[in-house]
C-alpha positions as CSV (number, residue, x, y, z in Angstrom):
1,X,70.7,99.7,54.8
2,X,73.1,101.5,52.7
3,X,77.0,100.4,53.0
4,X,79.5,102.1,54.7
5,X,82.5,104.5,52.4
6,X,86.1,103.1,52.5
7,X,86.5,106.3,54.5
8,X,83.9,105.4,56.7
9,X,84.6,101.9,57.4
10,X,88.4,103.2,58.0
11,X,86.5,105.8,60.7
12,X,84.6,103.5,62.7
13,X,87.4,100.6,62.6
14,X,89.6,103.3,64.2
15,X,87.1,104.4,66.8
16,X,87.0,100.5,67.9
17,X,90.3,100.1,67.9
18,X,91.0,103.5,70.2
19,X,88.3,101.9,72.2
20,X,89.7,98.7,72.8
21,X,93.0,100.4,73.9
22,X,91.4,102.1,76.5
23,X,92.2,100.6,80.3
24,X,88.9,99.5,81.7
25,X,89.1,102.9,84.4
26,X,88.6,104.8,81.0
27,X,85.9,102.8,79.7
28,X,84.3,103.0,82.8
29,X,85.0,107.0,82.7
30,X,82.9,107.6,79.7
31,X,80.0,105.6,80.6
32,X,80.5,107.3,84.3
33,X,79.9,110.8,82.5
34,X,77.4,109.8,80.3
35,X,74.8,109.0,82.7
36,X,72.2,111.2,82.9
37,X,72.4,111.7,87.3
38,X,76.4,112.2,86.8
39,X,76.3,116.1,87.8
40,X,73.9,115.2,90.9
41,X,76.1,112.2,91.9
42,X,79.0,114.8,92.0
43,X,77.2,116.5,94.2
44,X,76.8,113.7,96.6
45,X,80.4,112.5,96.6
46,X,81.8,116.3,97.4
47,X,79.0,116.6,100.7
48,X,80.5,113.3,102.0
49,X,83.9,114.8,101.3
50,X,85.2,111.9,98.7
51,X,84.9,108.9,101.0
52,X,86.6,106.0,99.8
53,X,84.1,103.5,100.3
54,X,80.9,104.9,100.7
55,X,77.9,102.9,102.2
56,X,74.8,103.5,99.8
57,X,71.0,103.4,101.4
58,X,68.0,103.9,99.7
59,X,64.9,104.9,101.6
60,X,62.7,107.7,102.6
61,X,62.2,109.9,105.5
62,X,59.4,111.8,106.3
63,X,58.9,114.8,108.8
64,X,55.6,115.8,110.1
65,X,53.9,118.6,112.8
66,X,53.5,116.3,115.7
67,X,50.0,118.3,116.4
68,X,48.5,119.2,112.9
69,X,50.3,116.3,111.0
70,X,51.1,118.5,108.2
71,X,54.2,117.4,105.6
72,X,57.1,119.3,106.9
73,X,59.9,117.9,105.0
74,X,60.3,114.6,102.8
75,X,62.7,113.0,100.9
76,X,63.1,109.8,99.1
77,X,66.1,108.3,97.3
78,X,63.8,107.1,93.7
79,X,64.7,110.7,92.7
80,X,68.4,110.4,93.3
81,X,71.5,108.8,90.4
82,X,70.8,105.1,90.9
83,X,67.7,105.1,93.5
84,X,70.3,105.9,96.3
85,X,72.3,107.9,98.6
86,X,75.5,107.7,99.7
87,X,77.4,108.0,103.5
88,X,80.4,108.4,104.9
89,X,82.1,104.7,105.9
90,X,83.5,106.4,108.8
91,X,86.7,104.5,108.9
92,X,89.4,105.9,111.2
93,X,92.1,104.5,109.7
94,X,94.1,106.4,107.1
95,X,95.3,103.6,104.7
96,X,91.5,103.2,104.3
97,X,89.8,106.3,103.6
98,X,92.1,109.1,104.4
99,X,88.6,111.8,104.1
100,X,86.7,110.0,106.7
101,X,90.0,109.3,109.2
102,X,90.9,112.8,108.7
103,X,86.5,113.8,110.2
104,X,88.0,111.3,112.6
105,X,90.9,113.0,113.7
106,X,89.2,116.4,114.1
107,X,86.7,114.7,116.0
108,X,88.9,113.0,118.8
109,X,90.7,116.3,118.4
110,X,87.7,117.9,119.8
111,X,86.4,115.2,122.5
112,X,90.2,115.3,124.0
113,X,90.4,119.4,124.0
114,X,87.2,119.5,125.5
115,X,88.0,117.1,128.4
116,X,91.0,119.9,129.5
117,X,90.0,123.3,128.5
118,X,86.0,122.5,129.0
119,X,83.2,123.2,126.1
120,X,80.8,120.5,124.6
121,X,79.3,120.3,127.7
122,X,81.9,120.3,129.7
123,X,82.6,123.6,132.6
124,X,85.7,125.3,131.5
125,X,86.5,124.9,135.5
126,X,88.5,121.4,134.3
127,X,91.6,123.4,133.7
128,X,92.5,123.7,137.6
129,X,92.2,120.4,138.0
130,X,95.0,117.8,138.2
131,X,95.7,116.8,134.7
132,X,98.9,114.4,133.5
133,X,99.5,113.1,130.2
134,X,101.0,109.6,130.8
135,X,102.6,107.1,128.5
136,X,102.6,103.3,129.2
137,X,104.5,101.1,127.6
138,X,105.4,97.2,126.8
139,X,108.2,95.5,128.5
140,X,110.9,94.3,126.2
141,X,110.5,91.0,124.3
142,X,114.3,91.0,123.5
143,X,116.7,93.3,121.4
144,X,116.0,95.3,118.4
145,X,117.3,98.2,116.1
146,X,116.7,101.6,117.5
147,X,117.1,104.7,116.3
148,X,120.5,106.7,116.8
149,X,120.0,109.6,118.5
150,X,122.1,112.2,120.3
151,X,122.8,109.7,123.1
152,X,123.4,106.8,121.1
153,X,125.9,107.2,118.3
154,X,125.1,103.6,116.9
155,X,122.6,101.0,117.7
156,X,123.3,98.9,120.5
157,X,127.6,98.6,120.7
158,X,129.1,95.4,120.7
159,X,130.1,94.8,124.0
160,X,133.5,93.1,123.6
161,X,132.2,91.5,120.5
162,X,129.7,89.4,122.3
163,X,127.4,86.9,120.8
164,X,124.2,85.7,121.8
165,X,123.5,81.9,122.5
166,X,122.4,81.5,119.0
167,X,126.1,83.1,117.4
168,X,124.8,86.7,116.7
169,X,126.4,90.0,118.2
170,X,124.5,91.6,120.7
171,X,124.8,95.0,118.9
172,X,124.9,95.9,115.3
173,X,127.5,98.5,115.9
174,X,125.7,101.1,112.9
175,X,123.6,104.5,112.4
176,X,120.4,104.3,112.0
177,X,118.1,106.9,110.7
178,X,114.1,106.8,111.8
179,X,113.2,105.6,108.5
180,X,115.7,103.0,108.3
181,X,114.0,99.1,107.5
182,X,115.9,97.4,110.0
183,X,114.6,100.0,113.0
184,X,112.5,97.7,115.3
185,X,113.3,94.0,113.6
186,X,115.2,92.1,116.4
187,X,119.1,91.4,116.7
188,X,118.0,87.5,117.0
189,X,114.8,86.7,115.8
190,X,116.0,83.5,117.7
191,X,116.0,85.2,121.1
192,X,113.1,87.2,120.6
193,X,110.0,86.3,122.8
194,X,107.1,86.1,120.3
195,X,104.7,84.7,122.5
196,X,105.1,86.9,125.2
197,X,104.9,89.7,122.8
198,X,101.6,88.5,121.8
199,X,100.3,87.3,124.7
200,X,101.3,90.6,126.2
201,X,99.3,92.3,123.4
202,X,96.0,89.9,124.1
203,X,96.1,91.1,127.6
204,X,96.7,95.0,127.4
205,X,93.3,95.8,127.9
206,X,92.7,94.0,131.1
207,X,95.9,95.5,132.1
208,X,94.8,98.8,131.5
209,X,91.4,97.9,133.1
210,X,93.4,96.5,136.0
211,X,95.4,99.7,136.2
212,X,92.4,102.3,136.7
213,X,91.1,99.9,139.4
214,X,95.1,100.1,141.3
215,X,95.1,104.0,140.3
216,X,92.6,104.8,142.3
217,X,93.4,102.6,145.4
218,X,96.6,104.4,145.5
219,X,95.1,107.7,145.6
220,X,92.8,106.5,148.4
221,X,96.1,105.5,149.8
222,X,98.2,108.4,149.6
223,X,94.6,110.7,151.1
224,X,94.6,108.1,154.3
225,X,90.9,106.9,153.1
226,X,89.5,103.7,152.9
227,X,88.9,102.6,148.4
228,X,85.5,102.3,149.0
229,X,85.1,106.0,150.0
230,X,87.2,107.6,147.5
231,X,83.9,108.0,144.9
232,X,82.2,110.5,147.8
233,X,85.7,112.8,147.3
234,X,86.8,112.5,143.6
235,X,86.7,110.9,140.0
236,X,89.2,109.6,138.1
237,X,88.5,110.5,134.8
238,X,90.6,109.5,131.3
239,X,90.9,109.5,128.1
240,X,93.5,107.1,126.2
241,X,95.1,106.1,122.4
242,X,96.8,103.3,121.4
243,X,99.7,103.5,119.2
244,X,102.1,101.1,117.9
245,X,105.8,101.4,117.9
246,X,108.1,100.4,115.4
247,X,109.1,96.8,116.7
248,X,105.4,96.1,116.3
249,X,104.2,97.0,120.2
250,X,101.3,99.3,121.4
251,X,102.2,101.6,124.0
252,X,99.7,104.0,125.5
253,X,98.9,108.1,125.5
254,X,96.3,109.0,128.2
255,X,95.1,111.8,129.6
256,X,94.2,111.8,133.1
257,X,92.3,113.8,135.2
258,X,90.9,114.4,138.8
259,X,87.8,115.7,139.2
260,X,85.4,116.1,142.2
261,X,82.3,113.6,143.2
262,X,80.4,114.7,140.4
263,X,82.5,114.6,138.0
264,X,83.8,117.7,135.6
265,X,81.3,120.4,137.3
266,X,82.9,119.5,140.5
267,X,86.4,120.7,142.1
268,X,88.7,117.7,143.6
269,X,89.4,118.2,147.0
270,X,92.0,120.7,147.9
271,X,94.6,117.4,148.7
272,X,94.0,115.9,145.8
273,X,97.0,117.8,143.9
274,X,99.2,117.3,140.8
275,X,101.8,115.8,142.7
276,X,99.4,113.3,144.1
277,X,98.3,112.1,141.4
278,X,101.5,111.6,139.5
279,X,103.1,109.8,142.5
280,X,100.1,107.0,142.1
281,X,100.1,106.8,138.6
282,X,103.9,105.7,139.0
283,X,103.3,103.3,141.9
284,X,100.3,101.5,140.5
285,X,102.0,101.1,137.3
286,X,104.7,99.3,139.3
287,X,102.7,96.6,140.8
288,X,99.7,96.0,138.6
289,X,100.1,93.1,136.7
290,X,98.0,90.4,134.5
291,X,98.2,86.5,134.4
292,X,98.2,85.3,131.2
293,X,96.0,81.9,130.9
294,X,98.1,78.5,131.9
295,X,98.9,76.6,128.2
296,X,101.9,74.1,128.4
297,X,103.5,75.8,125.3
298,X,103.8,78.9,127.4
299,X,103.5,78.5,131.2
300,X,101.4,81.3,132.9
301,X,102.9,84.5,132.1
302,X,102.8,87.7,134.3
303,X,101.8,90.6,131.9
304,X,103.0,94.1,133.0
305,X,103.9,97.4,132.3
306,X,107.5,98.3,130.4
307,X,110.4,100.7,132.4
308,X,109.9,103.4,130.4
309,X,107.1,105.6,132.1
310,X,106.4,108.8,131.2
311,X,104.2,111.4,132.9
312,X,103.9,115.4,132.4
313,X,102.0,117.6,133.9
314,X,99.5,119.1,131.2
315,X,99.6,123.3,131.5
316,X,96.8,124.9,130.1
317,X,97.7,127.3,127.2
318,X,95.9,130.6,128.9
319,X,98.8,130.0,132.1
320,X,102.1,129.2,129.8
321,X,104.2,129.7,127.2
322,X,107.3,128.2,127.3
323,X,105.7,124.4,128.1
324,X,105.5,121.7,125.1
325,X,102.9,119.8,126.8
326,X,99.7,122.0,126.7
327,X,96.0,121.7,125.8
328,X,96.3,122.2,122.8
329,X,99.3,120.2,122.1
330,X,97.9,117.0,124.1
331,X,94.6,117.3,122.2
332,X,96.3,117.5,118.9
333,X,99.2,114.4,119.6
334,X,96.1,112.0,120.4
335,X,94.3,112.9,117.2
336,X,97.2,112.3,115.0
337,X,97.3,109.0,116.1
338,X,94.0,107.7,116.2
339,X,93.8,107.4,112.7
340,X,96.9,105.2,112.5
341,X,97.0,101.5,112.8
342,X,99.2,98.5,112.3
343,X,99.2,99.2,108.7
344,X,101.8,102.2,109.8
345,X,103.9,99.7,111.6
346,X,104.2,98.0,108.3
347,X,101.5,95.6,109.1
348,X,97.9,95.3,107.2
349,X,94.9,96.0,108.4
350,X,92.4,93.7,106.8
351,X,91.8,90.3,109.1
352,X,93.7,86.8,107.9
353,X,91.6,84.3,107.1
354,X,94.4,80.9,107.4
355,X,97.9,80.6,107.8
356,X,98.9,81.1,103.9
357,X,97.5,84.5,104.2
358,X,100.3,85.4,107.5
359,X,103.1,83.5,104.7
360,X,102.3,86.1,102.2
361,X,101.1,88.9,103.8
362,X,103.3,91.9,102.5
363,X,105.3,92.5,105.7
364,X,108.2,92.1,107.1
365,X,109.9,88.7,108.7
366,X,109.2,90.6,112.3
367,X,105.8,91.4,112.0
368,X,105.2,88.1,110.1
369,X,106.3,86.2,113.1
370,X,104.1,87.8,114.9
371,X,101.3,87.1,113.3
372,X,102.8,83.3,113.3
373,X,102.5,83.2,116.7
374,X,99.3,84.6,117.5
375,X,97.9,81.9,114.4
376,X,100.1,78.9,116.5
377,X,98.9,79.7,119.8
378,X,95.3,80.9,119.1
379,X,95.0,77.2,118.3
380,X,95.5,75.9,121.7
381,X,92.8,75.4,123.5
382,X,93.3,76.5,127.0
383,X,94.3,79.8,124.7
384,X,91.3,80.0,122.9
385,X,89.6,83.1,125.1
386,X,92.4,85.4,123.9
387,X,91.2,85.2,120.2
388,X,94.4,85.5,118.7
389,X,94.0,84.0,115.7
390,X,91.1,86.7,115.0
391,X,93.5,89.5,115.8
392,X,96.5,88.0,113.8
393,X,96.5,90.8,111.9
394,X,97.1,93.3,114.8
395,X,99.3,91.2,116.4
396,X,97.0,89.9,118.8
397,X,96.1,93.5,120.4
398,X,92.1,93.5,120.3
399,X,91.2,96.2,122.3
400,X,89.9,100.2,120.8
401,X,92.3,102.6,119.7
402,X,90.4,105.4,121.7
403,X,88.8,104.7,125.3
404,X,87.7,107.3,127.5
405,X,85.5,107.3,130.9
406,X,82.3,108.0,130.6
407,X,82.6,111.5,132.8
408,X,86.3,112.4,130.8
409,X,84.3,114.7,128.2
410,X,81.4,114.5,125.5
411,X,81.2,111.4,122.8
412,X,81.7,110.8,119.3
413,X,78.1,110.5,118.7
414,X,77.3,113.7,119.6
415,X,79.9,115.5,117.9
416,X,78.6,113.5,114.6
417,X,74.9,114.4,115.4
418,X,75.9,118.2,115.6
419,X,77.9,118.5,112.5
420,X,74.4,116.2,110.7
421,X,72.7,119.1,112.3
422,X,74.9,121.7,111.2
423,X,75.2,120.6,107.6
424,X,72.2,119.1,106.5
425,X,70.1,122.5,106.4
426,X,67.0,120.9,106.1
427,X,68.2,117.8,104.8
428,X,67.2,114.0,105.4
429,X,69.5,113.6,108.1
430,X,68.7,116.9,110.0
431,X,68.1,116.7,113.6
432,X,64.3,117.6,114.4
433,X,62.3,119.2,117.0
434,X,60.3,117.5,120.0
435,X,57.4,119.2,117.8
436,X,57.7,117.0,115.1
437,X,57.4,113.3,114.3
438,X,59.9,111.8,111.8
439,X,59.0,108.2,110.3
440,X,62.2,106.6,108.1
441,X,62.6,103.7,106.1
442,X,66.2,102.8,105.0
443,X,68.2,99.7,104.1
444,X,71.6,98.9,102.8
445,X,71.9,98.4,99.2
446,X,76.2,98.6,98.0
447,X,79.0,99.8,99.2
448,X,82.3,100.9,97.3
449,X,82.8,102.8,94.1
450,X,83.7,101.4,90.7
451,X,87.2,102.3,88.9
452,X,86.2,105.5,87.7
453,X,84.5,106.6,90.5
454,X,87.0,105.6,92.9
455,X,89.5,108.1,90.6
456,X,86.9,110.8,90.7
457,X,86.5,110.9,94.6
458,X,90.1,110.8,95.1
459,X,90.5,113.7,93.0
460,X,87.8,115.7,94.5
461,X,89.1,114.6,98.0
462,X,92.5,115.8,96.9
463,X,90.6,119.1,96.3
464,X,89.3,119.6,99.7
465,X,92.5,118.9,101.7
466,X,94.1,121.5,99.2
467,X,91.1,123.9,99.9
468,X,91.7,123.1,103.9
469,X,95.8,124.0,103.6
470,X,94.7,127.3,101.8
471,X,92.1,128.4,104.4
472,X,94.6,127.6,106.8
473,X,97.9,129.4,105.5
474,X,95.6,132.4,105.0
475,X,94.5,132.5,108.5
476,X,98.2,132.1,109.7
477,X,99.0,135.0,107.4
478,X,95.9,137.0,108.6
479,X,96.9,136.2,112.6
480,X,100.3,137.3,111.2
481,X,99.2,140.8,109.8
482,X,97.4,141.4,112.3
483,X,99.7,141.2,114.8
């Protein structure tokens, strides 16, 4: 071996030393680019559209002519950057992969639009029929910071400079703009009910269960007709979102809909009107009610609905112009918040393991309260059914962000199995024929991507959404023109 020149030795020592300055994302950059499958992994991450944490299988599937037995199609993953293929982790929630929540949203889109102007499935005839988009909310759990608005100059004024039983005024007496901190934290965290709140949130969905089961005896009510006997006339059919407000509550968006005895393809009888059904969605939300399980911490609470009840007709965009609650406008409100989550409340949305997780969770004093309580009474006993201590981290609400009956409109599955369809064009995830026979072999093998990777797919799923806010400003201009 020959020895290095002063000017080479000077060369390399100042390649190593630019190399140990590099942050280990850039390391891992260049020995992302180097490998030979790099171009064909790119490839990959753009079809799932930059997913955040993709799931990576490795397997085969093989298609064959049910009757001859011939090789249609085959594919195997040894051929592929690493032996494997990646999917979408299908995560609704924005904080956690904002590509796959955003697939999400258009999805839920869809499955709402299609339960009120008709498609995937569904007869277009579900326009004429009754349709109200409702929202239920908590009761109040004691005072908190609202926003000022055009009725409300300040946040809750002082009456004669009262003080609560613990020495703090009942009003803060200031402006406050929606994206003001204190908005939703309590005027005395002292006189705030924490365990009703939570206890409230454990029980929702029983209440809501509860609710479809007083709906409908009210509208056999109101028709003179025994409960029993309503099914022969009409369905009830809904579709609902979760969302949480500011102080940390979930409040409800549902659609609801009447629809005859079997279901969408059927009219609801002729006295089975809007103003019907919007008188029993106000009286049953008036009386149903949920008993909380007996604890001595907490006595046996009666869980109900909040004052504030809203209900709209929905007006379908072909009849109207001038309302703000159409199909269109319904559809879209739901699918904006399905990807949300505590974490928009300023929670987090990972699960907490033990009570030094709630002390330094990254939230605020409100929300960490919460999440006190459900950890303090989720260890009672006579408590334990409610799981709070598993749903700490969503303050003790445990139920789906989207529910729907099963007759509202078409699923999430098959709106998935069409676009697999759609995109795969021959691909190993494309939907076959009854003529063929498919045999697959898959198993899980990673998840995630490394630093540089992770950069990579955030770039290219920057890319897309710009790509998607071009396409759409040019057909707003085109619509424009042509107009």
């Amino acid at each position: 071996m020959y020895p290095l020149s002063n000017e080479a030795r000077r060369s390399v020592l100042g390649e190593a030393e630019r190399l140990r300055r590099l942050s280990p994302t850039e390391r891992d950059l260049i020995r992302l680019v180097h490998e030979p499958g790099f171009p064909r992994w790119l490839e990959q991450i753009k079809s799932i559209g930059g997913c955040a944490h993709p799931i990576y299988l490795a397997g085969h599937t093989t298609t064959h002519d049910a009757v001859t037995g011939e090789v249609l199609r085959h594919y195997d993953t040894r051929d592929e950057p690493g032996g494997r293929m990646p999917v979408r982790c299908r995560n609704r929630r924005e904080t956690r992969c904002e590509p796959c929540s955003y697939l999400h949203a258009g999805d839920t889109f869809h499955l709402v639009r299609s339960g009120l102007l008709g498609g995937k499935g569904v007869t277009d005839d579900v326009q004429r029929h009754p349709r109200l988009f409702v929202t239920l909310t908590a009761p109040s759990f004691g005072a908190v910071h609202r926003v000022s608005g055009p009725d409300t100059a300040v946040c809750r004024p002082r009456r004669d400079g009262g003080m609560c039983e613990h020495g703090r005024p009942l009003g803060c007496g200031h402006q406050h703009a929606d994206a003001d901190s204190a908005v939703g934290q309590p005027l005395c965290p002292d006189c705030y009910d924490y365990a009703g709140h939570v206890l409230w949130h454990a029980s929702a969905g029983t209440l809501w269960n509860r609710y479809c089961h007083m709906l409908r005896r009210h509208l056999a009510t109101a028709a003179g007709i025994t409960q029993t006997r309503l099914r022969e006339h009409l369905t009830v059919s809904f579709a609902k979102v979760a969302e949480y407000q500011k102080r940390g509550a979930v409040h409800f968006h549902a659609v609801i809909r009447l629809d005859g005895p079997d279901g969408p393809s059927s009219p609801p009888p002729p006295w089975a009107t809007t103003e019907l059904l919007e008188g029993a969605v106000r009286s049953a939300a008036d009386l149903v009610e949920v008993n909380t399980p007996y604890s001595p911490a907490t006595g046996e609470r009666a869980v109900k609905w909040g004052k504030q009840l809203d209900v709209h007709p929905i007006r379908s965009d072909a009849f109207t112009e001038s309302s703000a609650v159409t199909d269109n406008a319904v559809a879209a409100y739901v699918a904006k918040y399905v990807s949300k989550s505590v974490g928009d409340a300023g929670g987090i949305d990972y699960r907490i393991r033990d009570f030094d997780s709630i002390r330094l969770a990254p939230v605020n004093a409100h929300l960490r309260a919460l999440m006190a309580a459900c950890w303090r009474l989720g260890g009672l006993v006579e408590l334990e059914e409610l799981r709070l201590r598993a749903w700490a981290h969503t303050l003790g609400y445990r139920g789906h962000v989207l529910t729907k009956s099963r007759q509202y409109s078409t699923t999430y599955g098959a709106l998935r199995a069409v676009r697999a369809e759609h995109q795969s064009g021959g691909g190993p995830l494309v939907l076959e024929d009854s003529d063929t026979v498919t045999e697959s072999a898959w198993r899980y093998i990673g998840s995630g991507h490394s630093p540089a990777e992770s950069d990579v797919a955030v770039g290219i799923a920057e890319d897309l959404a710009a790509l998607r806010e071009i396409r759409r400003d040019m057909i707003a201009e085109g619509w424009k023109y042509a107009a």
